[in-house]
C-alpha positions as CSV (number, residue, x, y, z in Angstrom):
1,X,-15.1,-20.6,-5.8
2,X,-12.6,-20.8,-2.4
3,X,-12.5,-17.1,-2.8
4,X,-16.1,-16.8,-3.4
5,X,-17.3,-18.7,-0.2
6,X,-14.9,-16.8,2.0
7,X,-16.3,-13.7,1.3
8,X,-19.8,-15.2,1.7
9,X,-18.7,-16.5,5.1
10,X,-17.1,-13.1,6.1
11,X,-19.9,-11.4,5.3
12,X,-22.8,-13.7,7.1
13,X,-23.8,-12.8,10.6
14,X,-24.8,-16.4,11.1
15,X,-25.0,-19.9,9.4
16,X,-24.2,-20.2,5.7
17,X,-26.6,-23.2,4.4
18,X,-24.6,-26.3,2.5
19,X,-27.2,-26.7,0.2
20,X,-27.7,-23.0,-0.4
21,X,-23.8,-22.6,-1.5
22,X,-24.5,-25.9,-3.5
23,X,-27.3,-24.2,-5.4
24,X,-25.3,-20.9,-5.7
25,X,-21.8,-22.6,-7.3
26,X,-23.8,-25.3,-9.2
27,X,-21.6,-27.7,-7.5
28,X,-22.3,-30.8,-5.0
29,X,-22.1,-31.1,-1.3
30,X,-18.5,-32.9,-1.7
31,X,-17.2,-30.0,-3.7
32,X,-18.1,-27.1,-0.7
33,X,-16.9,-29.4,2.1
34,X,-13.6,-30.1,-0.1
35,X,-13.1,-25.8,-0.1
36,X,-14.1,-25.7,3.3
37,X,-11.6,-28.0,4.8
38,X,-8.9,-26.4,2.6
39,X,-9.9,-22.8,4.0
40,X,-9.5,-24.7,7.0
41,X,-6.2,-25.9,6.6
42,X,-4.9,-22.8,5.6
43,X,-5.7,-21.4,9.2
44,X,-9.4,-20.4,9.4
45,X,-11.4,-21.5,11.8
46,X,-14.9,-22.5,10.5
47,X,-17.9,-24.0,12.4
48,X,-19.6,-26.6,10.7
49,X,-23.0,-27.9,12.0
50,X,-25.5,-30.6,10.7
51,X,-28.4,-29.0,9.6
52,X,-27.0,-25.6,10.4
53,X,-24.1,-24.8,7.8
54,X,-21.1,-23.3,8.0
55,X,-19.6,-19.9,10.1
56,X,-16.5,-18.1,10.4
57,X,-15.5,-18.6,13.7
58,X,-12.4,-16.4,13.7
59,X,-10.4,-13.9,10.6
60,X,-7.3,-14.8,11.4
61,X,-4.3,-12.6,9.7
62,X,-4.0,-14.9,6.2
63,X,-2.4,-12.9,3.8
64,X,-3.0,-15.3,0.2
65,X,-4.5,-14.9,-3.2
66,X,-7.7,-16.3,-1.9
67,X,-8.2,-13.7,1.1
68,X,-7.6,-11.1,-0.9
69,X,-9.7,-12.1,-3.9
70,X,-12.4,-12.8,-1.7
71,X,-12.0,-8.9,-0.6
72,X,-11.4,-6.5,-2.9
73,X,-14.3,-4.4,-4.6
74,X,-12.2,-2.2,-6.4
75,X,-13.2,-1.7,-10.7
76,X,-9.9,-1.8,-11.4
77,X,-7.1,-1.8,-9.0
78,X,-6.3,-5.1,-8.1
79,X,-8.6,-7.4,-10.2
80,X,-5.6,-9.3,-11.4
81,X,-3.6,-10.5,-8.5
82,X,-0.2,-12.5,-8.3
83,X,1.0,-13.7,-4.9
84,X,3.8,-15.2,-3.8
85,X,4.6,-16.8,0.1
86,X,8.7,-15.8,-0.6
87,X,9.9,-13.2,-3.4
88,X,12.7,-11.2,-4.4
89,X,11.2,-8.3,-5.3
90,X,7.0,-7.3,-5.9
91,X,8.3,-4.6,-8.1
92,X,10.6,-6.4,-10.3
93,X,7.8,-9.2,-10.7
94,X,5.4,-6.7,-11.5
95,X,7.5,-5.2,-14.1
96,X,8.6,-8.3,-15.9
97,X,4.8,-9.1,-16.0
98,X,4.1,-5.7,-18.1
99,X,7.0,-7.0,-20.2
100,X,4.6,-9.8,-20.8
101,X,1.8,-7.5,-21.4
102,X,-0.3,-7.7,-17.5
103,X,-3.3,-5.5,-17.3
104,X,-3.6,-2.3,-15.4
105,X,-4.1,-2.6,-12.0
106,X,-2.3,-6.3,-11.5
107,X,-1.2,-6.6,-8.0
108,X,1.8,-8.2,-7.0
109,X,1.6,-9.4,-3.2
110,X,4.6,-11.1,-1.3
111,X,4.4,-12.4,2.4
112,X,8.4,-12.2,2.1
113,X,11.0,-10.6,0.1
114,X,14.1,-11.3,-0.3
115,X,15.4,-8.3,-2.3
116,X,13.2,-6.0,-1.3
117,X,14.3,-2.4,-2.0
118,X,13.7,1.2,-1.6
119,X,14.5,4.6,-2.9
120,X,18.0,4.9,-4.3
121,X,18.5,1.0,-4.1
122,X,18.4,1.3,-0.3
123,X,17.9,-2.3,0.8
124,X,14.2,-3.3,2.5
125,X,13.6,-5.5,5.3
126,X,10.9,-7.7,4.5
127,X,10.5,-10.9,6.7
128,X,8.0,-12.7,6.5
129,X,4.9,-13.4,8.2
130,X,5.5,-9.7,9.3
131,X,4.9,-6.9,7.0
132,X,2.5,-6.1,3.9
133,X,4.3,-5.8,0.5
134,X,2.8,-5.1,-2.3
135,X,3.1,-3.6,-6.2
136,X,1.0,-2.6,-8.7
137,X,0.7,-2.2,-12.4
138,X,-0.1,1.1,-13.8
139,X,0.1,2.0,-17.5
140,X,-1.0,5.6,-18.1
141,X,-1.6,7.6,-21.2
142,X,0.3,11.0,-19.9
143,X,3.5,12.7,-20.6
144,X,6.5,10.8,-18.6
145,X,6.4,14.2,-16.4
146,X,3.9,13.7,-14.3
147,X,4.4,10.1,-13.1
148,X,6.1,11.0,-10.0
149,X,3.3,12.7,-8.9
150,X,1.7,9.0,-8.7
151,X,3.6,8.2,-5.6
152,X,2.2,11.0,-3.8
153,X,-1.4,9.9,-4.8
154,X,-0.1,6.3,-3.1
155,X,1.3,7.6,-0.5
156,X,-2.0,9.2,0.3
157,X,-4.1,6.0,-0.1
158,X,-1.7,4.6,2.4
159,X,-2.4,7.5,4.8
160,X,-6.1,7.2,4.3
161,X,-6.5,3.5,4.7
162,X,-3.9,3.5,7.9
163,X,-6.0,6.2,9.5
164,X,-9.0,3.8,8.6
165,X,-8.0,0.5,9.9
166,X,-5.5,1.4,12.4
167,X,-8.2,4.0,13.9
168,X,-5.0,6.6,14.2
169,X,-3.7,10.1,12.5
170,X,-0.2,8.9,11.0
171,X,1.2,11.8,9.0
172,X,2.8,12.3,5.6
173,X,6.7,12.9,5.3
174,X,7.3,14.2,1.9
175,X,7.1,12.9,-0.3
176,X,6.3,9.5,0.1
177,X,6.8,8.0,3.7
178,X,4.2,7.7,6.1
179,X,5.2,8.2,9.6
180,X,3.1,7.6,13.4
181,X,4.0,9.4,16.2
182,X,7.4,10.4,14.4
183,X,8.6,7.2,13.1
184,X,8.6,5.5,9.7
185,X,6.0,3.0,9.2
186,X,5.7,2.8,5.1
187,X,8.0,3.5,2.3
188,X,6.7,3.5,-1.4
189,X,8.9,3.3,-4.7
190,X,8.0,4.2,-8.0
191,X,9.4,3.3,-11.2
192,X,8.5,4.0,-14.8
193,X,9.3,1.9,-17.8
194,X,9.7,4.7,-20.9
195,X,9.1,3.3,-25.0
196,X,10.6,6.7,-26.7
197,X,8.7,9.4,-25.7
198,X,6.0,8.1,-23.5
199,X,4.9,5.8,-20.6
200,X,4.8,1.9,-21.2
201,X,4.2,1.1,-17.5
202,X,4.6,2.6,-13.9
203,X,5.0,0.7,-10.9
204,X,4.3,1.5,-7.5
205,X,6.0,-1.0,-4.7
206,X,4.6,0.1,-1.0
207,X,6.0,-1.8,2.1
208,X,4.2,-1.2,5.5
209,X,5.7,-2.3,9.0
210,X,2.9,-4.1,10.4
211,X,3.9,-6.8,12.9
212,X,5.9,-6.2,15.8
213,X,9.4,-6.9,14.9
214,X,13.2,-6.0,15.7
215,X,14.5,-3.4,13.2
216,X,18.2,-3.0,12.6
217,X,20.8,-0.5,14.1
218,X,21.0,1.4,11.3
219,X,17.2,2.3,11.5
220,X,16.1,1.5,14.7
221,X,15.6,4.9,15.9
222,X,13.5,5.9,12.9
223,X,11.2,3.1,12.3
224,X,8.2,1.4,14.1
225,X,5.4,-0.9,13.2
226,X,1.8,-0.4,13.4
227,X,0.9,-3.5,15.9
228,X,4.0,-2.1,18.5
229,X,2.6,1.7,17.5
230,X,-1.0,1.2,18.4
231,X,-0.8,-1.9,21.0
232,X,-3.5,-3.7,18.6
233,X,-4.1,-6.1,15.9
234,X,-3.8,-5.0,12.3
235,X,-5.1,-7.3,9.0
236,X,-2.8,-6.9,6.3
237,X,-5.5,-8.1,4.0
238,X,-8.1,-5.5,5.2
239,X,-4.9,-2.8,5.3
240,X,-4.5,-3.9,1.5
241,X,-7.9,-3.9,0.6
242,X,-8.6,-0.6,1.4
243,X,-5.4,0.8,0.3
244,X,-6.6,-0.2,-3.2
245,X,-9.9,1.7,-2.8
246,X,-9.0,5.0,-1.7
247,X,-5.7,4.5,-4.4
248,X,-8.5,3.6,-6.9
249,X,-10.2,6.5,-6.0
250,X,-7.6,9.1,-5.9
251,X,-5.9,8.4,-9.4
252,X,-9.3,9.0,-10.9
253,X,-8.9,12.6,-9.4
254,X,-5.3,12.8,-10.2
255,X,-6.5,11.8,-14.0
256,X,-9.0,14.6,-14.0
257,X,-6.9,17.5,-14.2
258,X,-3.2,15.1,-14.5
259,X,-2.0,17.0,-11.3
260,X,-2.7,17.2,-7.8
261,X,-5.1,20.0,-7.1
262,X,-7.7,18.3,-6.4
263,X,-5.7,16.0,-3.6
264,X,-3.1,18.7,-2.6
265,X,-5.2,20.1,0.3
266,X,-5.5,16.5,1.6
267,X,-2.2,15.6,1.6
268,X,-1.0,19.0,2.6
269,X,-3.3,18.8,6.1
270,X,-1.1,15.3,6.7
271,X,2.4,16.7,6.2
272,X,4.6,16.4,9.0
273,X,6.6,19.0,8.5
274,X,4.5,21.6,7.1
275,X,5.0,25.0,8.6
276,X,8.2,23.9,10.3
277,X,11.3,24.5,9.8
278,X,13.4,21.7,8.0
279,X,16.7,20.9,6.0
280,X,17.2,20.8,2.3
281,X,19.4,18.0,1.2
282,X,20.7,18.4,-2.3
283,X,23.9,17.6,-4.2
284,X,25.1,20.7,-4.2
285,X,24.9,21.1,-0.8
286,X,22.4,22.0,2.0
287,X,20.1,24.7,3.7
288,X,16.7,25.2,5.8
289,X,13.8,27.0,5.3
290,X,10.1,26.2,6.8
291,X,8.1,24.2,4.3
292,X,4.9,25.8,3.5
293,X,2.7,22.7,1.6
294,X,2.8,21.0,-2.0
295,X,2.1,22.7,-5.2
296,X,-0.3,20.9,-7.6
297,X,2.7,18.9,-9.7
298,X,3.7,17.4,-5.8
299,X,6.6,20.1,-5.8
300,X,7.5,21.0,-1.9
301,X,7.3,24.8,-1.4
302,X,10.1,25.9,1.3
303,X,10.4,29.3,2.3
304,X,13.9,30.8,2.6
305,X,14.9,32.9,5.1
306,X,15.2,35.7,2.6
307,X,11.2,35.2,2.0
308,X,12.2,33.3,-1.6
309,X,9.8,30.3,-1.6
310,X,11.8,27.7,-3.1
311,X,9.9,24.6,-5.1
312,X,11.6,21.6,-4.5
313,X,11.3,18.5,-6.4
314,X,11.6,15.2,-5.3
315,X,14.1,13.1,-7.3
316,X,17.9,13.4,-5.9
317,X,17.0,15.8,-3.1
318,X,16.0,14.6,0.6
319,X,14.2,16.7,3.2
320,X,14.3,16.1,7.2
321,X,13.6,17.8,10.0
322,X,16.3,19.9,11.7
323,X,16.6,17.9,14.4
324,X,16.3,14.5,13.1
325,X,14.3,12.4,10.3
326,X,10.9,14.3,10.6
């Protein structure tokens, strides 16, 4: 009901009647006051006025399973929703919850984590109070192939709903990273559990810089967060919320043809680095070429300087620009 009222609140453009939310919950007078004062304690400001009712005064930045509840519209994508003020990691909850047999489309939500991680069990910062982390559950019914082509369709959700809410145009760093005015500001990690031959689950982890915040050395100079980047305020809630939609939205046009055709010239219009020069960075050792776009299975397409156009996939191999990260 907490969750319920909240969104009622949000959504009012004045007074929300006592007796009206009585008669809509089927509860009494005692019961709304009781969920008001504890939205109240939890760092909302709400008006209360004989006669009158109740109004949000102020959305503060309250990242809890209530606040998020109380916004997501998604079908899907979200519906089930875990959160935790302190952590280790979102995706290693969110995988020992499929081991339990979660739903599709739980969400795993951390204010903090304390073993956060990304790609190639790179440590990630996650403070609290600072940053939105987040995973979520996927269990698809495709060959084990095509799962990595899931964290570009995330990665593009994150671009979409940054552009929306931050009211910028942050850009796409293949494959996965999203990046405003040349610095890293998200980082997404996907990992797929595999029964024999095909998928049991997939999760997705995403980490967004939000708040301002001291980085360390060993990334300062390639990492910013949204708040220092666009001198504003930024919900993490309303960041999440519509993270989920345009995710929600995307995977159903991913499932349509199991690739990224229909999403490619999207994505491909946000890549940093497309029709620019950058390096390779593979085991066996490196070269340039100028990246020309993805291909539909999320494959880079570098053009060498012999005029051989080179598809690269993600996995062990890193791209950067030739004079630095992007």
């Amino acid at each position: 009901m907490k969750s319920k009222i909240l969104a009622l609140l949000r959504e009012s453009e004045g007074y929300l009647s006592g007796q009206d939310l009585c008669e809509r919950f089927g509860v009494t007078r005692a019961a709304i006051w009781k969920a008001i004062r504890q939205l109240q304690k939890e760092g909302y400001e709400i008006e209360a006025v004989r006669n009158r009712g109740y109004r949000l005064v102020v959305l503060p930045d309250v990242l809890n399973r209530d606040e998020l509840e109380s916004r997501l519209r998604t079908d899907w994508a979200g519906k089930n929703i875990e959160y935790h003020a302190s952590l280790g990691s979102t995706n290693v909850r969110a995988k020992a919850m499929a081991e339990e047999g979660a739903p599709e489309g739980t969400l795993v939500v951390a204010d903090e984590q304390t073993a956060g991680r990304g790609r190639r069990g790179r440590s990630w910062s996650s403070p609290a109070g600072k940053n939105l982390y987040f995973s979520l559950l996927l269990r698809p019914d495709f060959a084990p192939d095509k799962a990595p082509m899931l964290t570009l369709v995330m990665a593009l959700a994150v671009h979409r709903a940054i552009e929306e809410v931050g009211g910028c145009r942050p850009d796409i760093k293949w494959p996965n990273d999203i990046v405003l005015n040349g610095k890293k500001v998200t980082g997404i990690l996907t990992e797929m559990s595999l029964q024999s031959d095909y998928i049991d689950n997939v999760v997705i982890g995403v980490g967004v810089n939000v708040k301002a915040q001291e980085f360390s050395p060993e990334i300062a100079d390639k990492a910013v967060s949204l708040e220092t980047e666009l001198k504003k305020s930024i919900s993490r809630a309303l960041l999440l919320e519509k993270i989920m939609e345009y995710f929600e939205k995307d995977y159903a046009l991913f499932l349509e043809r199991m690739d990224l055709s229909l999403l490619m010239e999207h994505y491909n219009a946000c890549l940093v680095n497309r029709n620019r020069e950058v390096e390779v960075l593979e085991p066996a050792g490196a070269y340039k070429g100028i990246a020309e776009g993805i291909n539909p299975k999320g494959e880079l397409m570098v053009r060498l300087p012999d005029g051989e156009v080179k598809e690269i996939y993600a996995g062990e191999v890193s791209v950067r620009g030739v004079f630095g990260y992007v």
